[in-house]
N, C-alpha and C positions, 0 to 999 in steps of 0.2 A: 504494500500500500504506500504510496505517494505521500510523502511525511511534510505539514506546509512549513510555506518559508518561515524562520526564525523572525525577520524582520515582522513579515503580516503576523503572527503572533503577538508579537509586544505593540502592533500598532505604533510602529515606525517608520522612518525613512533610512535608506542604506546608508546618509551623511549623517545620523542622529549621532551627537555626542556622549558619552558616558552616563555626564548628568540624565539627560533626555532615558537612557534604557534604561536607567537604577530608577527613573523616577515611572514610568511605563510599565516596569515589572512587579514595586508596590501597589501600585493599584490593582491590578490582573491580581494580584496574590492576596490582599487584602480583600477582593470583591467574590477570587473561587473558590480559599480554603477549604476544606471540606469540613472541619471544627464550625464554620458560621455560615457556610452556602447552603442551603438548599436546593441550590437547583438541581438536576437528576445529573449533567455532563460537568458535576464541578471538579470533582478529581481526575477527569481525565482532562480539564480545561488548563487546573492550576500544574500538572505535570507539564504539561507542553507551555506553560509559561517558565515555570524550573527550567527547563532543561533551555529552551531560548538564552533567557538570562544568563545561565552559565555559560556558555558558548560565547556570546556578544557581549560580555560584560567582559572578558578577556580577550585580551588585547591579539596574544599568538591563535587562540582559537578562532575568533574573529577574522583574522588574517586567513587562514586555513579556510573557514566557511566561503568565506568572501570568494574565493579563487577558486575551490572544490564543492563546493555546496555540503550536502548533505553526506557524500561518499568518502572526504577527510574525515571523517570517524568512524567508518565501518571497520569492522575487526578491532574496534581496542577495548572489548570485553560486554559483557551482556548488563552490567547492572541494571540499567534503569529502563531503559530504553528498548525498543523492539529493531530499530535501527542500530543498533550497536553502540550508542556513546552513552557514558557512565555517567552520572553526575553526583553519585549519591555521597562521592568524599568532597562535592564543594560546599564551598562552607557558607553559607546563609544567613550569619548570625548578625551582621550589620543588619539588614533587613528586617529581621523577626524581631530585633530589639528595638526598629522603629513602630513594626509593627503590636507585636504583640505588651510593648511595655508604654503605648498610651493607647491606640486605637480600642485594643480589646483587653484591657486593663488588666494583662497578665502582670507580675511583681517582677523586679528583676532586684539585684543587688543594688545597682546602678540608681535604681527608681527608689531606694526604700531610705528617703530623704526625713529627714524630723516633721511632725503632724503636731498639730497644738490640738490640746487635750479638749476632752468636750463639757461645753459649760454644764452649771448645776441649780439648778432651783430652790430657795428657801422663802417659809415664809416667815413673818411677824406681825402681832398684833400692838398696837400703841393706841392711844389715847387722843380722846377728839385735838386736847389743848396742845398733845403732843405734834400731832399733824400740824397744827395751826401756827405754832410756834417755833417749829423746827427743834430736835434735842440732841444727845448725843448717847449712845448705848452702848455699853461692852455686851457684846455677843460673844457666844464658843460656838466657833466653824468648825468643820471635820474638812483636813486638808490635806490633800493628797500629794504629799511631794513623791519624784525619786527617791530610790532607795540608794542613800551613801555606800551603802555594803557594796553593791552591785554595781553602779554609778548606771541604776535607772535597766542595767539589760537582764536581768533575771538568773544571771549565772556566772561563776567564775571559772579561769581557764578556758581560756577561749580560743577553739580551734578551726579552723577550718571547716565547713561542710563535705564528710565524706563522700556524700552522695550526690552533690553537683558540683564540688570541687574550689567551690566559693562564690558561683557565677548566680546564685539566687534562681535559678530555672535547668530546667531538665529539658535535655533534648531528644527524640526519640524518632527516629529513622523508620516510616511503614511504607511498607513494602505490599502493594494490591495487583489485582490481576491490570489495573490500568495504570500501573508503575509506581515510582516511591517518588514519596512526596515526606519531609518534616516538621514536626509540628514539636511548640516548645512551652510548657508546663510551669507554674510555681514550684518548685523545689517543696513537696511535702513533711520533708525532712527539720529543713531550718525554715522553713514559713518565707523563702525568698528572702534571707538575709546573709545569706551564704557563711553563715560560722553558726558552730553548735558550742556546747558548753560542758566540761568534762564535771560538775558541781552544780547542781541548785543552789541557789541562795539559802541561804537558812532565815534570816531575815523578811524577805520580803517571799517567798514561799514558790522564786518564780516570777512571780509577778509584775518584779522592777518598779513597784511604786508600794509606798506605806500608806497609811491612814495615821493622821495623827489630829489632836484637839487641839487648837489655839484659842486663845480671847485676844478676840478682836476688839479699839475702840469704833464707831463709825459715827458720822454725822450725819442724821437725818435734815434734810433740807425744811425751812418753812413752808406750807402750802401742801405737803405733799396730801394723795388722796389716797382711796380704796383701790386697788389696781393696778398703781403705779410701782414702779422697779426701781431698784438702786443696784448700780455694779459695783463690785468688788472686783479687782484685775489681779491674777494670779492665784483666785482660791478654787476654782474649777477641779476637774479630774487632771492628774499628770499628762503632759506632753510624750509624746514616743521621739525614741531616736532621739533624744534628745531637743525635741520640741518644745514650743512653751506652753505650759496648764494652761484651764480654759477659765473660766469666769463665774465667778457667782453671781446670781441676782436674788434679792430680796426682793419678794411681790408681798403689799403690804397689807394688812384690814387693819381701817379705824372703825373705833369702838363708839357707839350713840353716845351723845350728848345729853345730861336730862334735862335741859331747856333751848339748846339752839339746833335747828337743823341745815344743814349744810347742802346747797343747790351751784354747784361747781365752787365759785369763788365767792357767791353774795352766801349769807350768813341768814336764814330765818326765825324771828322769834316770836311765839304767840302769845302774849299779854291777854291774860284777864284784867277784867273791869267791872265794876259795879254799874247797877242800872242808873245809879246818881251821877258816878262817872261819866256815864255815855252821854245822858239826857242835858245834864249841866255842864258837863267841861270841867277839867281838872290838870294837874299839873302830876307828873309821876315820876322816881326814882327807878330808873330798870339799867340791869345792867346790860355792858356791850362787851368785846373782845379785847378792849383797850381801857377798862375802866367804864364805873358808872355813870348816868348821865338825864340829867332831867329831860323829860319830855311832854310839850304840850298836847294836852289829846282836848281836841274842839266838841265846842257844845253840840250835841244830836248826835254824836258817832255810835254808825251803824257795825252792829258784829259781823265781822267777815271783813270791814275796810281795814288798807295797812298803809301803813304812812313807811316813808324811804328816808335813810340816815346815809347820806354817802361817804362812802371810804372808810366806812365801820367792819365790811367784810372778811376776808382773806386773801395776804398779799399772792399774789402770781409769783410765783418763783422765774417764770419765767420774762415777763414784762416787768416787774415790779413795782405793779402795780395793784391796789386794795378792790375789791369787789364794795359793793353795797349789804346793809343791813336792812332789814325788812321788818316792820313791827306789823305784827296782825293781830290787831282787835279779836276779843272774844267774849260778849256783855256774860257774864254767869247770873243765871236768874237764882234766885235763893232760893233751896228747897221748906224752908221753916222758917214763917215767920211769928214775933211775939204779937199782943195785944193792940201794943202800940203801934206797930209798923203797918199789921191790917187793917185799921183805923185810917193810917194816912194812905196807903192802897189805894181804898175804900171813898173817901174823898179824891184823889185823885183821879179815880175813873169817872166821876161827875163832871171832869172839867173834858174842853174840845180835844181830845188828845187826838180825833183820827181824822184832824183837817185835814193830815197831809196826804201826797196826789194820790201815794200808790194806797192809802184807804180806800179816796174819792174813787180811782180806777176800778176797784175790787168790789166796792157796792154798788156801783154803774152798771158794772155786770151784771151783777145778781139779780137786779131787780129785772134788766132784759132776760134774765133766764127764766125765770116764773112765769107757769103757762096758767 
């Protein structure tokens, strides 16, 4: 059978430069491997890109092709090939360490670079005035450094990987009825770090990092709310390879207040009042976030209105700037009254007390609703 041109293989031209084939034949090998192709002709595809590539990526073979074609390799043995030329001792490994150590995220030595440790979640509960006013807390974090013993790798005497020789991946030469093709592995041995360890640690068990407790002091910011996070930098899980820990964050809950409630940054508070209060007008002591403070409350206030105190709120950490305070009216009717007070009740309800509209409005109807 007529074996195609090495050139139409790689999708080149006869004047294609080296760059140009090395870069021709990771694609073809990246696109037919038989490890990630599916298509039904991938291993007989990426073989006849193998075997190209070796041929034309060398310079005397190339020379040879060029002048001979296909018959400058007949008779120099059966390896791979049904045509006679062998490829199975060239060596591939520039290629499969472009490929297989990013494209298809195999480890290689090479690749097994320091990783920063992964962050960790805590929470805390503090206090309305605490939020409000920013504080300062010693905590005890559980902190995962390196383990000195080891300095972080999990074992001492450190050798070599017998089983990949140091190179972090295994290579393995398959051989099918549509020829050999290589394909290259993480090193199960050393986990692609290409050195093993004639000792565990005793210390860290292995592991390369300890657990220890510290107290911490930390600064809670003013303003802060229910939800929000504070980092900590460097109290995370340990780093690998000597990478750097990940981070802590404290996610926070404040605790209720028993007279203010909190609406982002303004500050709510609902004042009771006497029916004397509302009907008469009165002057009141109530407090605020910054100290107490008189407030006038006008004659006729209705329950449920709220008068605005501005800049009484809670500052913005971030603008710093103060929100608003918010008073809301709440008239409380007494449930018990003495002799005397039913008495003036009792006169008071003889006088016009339901001139006003929303009376007028409400008996206007009523009397259109009677049939």
């Amino acid at each position: 059978m007529n074996k195609k041109d090495y050139y139409e293989v790689l999708g080149v031209s006869k004047d294609a430069s080296d760059a140009e084939i090395k870069s021709a034949f990771r694609k073809l090998a990246k696109k037919y491997h038989p490890d990630v192709s599916k298509e039904p002709d991938a291993a007989e595809k990426f073989k006849e890109a193998q075997e190209a590539y070796a041929v034309l990526s060398d310079k005397q073979k190339r020379s040879q092709y060029d002048r001979f074609g296909h018959q400058a390799f007949n008779n120099m043995g059966g390896g791979g090939s049904s045509a006679g030329f062998d490829f199975s001792g060239f060596d591939f490994s520039d290629i499969f360490d472009d490929l297989f150590g990013s494209s298809f995220g195999f480890s290689s030595k090479s690749s097994s670079k320091g990783r920063r440790g992964n962050d960790v979640s805590l929470t805390m509960k503090i206090t309305f005035e605490e939020a409000v006013y920013g504080c300062e807390k010693e905590i005890e974090l559980e902190h995962y450094a390196k383990c000195e013993n080891c300095n972080g790798k999990g074992g001492l005497k450190e050798e070599r990987c017998k089983y990949c020789h140091g190179t972090g991946t295994i290579t393995q030469e398959q051989r099918t009825i549509l020829g050999t093709y290589m394909t290259r592995t993480t090193c199960p041995y050393c986990k692609g770090e290409g050195v093993s360890y004639k000792e565990e640690c005793s210390k860290c068990k292995g592991k390369g990092i300890i657990r220890q407790r510290e107290k911490k002091k930390i600064k809670i910011p003013a303003g802060i709310d229910t939800g929000n996070q504070l980092r900590i930098p460097g109290y995370g899980m340990a780093g690998y390879n000597g990478g750097a820990n990940g981070d802590a964050y404290i996610s926070f809950t404040v605790t209720s207040h028993e007279l203010f409630k909190r609406d982002e940054y303004d500050v709510i508070l609902e004042l009771p009042i006497t029916i004397t209060e509302a009907i008469l007008g009165s002057k009141k002591e109530i407090p605020t976030l910054y100290g107490n403070v008189t407030l006038n409350i006008d004659s006729g206030t209705q329950s449920g209105e709220k008068q605005r105190l501005r800049g009484k709120g809670i500052e913005n950490p971030n603008t710093k700037r103060k929100g608003d305070m918010y008073v809301i009216f709440k008239v409380i009717i007494p449930n018990r009254l003495d002799r005397t007070q039913k008495d003036l009740i009792a006169k008071l309800s003889k006088t016009d007390l339901d001139s006003s509209a929303e009376f007028t409005k409400f008996n206007n109807y009523l009397r259109k609703s009677k049939y």
